[in-house]
C-alpha positions, 0 to 999 in steps of 0.5 A: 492314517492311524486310529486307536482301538476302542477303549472298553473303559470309557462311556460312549453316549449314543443319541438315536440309538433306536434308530438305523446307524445308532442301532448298528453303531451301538451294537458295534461298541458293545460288541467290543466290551464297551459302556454305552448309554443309548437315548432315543425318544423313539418318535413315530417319523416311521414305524416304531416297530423296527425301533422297538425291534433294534431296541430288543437286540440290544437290550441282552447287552449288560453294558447297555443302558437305554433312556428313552428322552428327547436331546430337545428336553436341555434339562433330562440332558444335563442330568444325564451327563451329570449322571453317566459322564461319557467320554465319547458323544455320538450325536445322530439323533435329528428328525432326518428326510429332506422332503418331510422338512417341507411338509413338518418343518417344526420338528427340523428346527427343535431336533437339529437346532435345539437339541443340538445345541443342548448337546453342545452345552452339555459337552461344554459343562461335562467336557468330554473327549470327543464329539461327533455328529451326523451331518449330511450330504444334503448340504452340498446343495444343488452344487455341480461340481463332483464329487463333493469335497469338505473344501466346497462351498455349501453356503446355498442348501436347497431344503430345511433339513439342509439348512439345519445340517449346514447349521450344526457344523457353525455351530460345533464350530464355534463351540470348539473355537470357544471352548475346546470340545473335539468335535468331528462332523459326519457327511452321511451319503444315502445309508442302507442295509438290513432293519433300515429306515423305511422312509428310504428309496430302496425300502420304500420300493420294497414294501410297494413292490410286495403289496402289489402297488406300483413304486414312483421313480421321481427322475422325469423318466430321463434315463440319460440324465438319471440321479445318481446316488453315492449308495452306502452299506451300513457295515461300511459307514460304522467301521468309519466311526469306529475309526473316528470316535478315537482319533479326535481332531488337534488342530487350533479350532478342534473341529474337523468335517469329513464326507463319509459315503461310498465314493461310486455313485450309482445310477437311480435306475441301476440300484433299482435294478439291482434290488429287483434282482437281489429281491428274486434271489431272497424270494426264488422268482423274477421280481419287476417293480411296477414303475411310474416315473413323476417329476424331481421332488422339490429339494432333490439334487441331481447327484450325490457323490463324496470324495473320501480322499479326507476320511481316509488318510485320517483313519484309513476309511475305504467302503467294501460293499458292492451294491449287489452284496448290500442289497441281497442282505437287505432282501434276505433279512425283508423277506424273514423280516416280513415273513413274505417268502411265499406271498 
């Protein structure tokens, strides 16, 4: 369960810097002195506003440098590691969201696949330390045993972006089998917090809820068989890279895959409660969304839920935050964010 400490002499390659976990991550090592090189190619998958926002926290960082780039483009990304030698690569750049992948699968296949796998290439030509990259609960499919293990078979992906996921960890896999890159896959498990992703549930809500819309619940209206989600702070999800960044896997193929999520799912209308009320706090009145309850999406799965057991005996990883604590930080940066504590 040990971990060392971030070490402020090394390059640390942030891909998706712009976006929600690269932004706090970045900022995490820059608050501890170290180099980071940030790449995004600041797409318009959601308003690119809050990713020239995040951008702007970070600019003030003499230790940061921004190349705005796509990881699909093989040769901008070999002459960056020619260039900045990193010693640590964090890969979270990947068109993300399981229902876009049915409706844009092109965008799937030349992030998750090509890009990375010019990743892989690069880490191979310019070995580094260690890699680690974003995977994601998706993967686990429609699997009916909870909570979900790294053991588990997930062989069965019910959507592309799935798919895509599921093939990275093969991939990085291989790589290390072959060319001994450390490399560590991250199951994310439904990420929120403050200057988040607006393509998620609970933004989504929020932005419908203050333009006077109603906010579509795709759970049948089946409050005894609701979805249940493993809800995880961004605070929570950073400090666990943190700790893994440094902590490189040493078995015979150096490729490790953890689950990294909050271990306390939560039912889909409970969280909405909670931000209704975390709302009426930020915004001092009683706030009730308007609700229409539509059948599951194709590529839904019924529940999401991670066993951390893995994640932390290797680094001690344990999440903090209570839903109710995350979301009233969320609804306090929205309304100042947004500018809608008098509307």
């Amino acid at each position: 369960m040990s971990y060392k400490p971030l070490d402020p002499n090394k390059v640390y390659l942030i891909t998706g810097a712009a976006g929600f976990i690269g932004y706090y991550l970045s900022k995490r090592l820059l608050e501890a002195g170290c180099k980071v090189v940030g790449v995004d190619n600041v797409n318009d998958y959601y308003d690119v506003k809050l990713k020239h926002a995040r951008l702007e926290l970070l600019e003030p960082y003499e230790s940061f440098t921004f190349i705005k780039g796509d990881i699909s483009d093989k040769e901008m990304m070999n002459n960056l590691f020619e260039e900045y030698k990193p010693n640590i690569v964090v890969n979270l750049a990947a068109q993300a969201g399981v229902r876009y992948s049915i409706e844009n699968p092109d965008v799937y296949i030349q992030s998750n696949i090509i890009g990375f796998y010019n990743i892989l290439e690069a880490c191979r030509h310019y070995p580094v330390d260690h890699l680690v990259y974003a995977s994601s609960s998706s993967v686990y499919g429609a699997n009916k045993k909870v909570p979900f293990e790294e053991t588990d078979f997930v062989d069965n992906p019910v959507s592309l972006y799935a798919s895509t996921k599921k093939s990275n960890e093969l991939m990085a896999h291989t790589y290390s089998h072959l060319y001994k890159i450390p490399a560590t896959g991250l199951r994310f498990f439904t990420v929120y917090g403050p200057i988040g992703r607006p393509d998620m549930a609970y933004f989504g809500f929020t932005d419908k809820y203050f333009a006077g819309e109603p906010i579509k619940i795709f759970n049948n209206g089946d409050f005894d068989n609701d979805l249940f989600r493993d809800f995880t702070y961004i605070d929570d999800i950073v400090s666990g890279i943190e700790r893994l960044i440094t902590k490189p896997p040493v078995d015979q193929v150096p490729h490790k895959v953890f689950n990294i999520g909050n271990n306390n799912p939560e039912k889909l209308m409970t969280f909405i409660e909670t931000l209704e009320k975390a709302l009426g706090k930020a915004t001092g009145k009683k706030v009730e969304f308007d609700k229409v309850f539509e059948p599951i999406k194709p590529g839904d799965v019924p529940a999401t839920y991670a066993s951390t057991d893995a994640l932390q005996e290797a680094v001690g990883f344990k999440p903090e935050t209570s839903i109710e604590e995350g979301l009233e930080r969320f609804a306090e940066w929205y309304v100042e964010y947004y500018g809608v504590e008098n509307n």
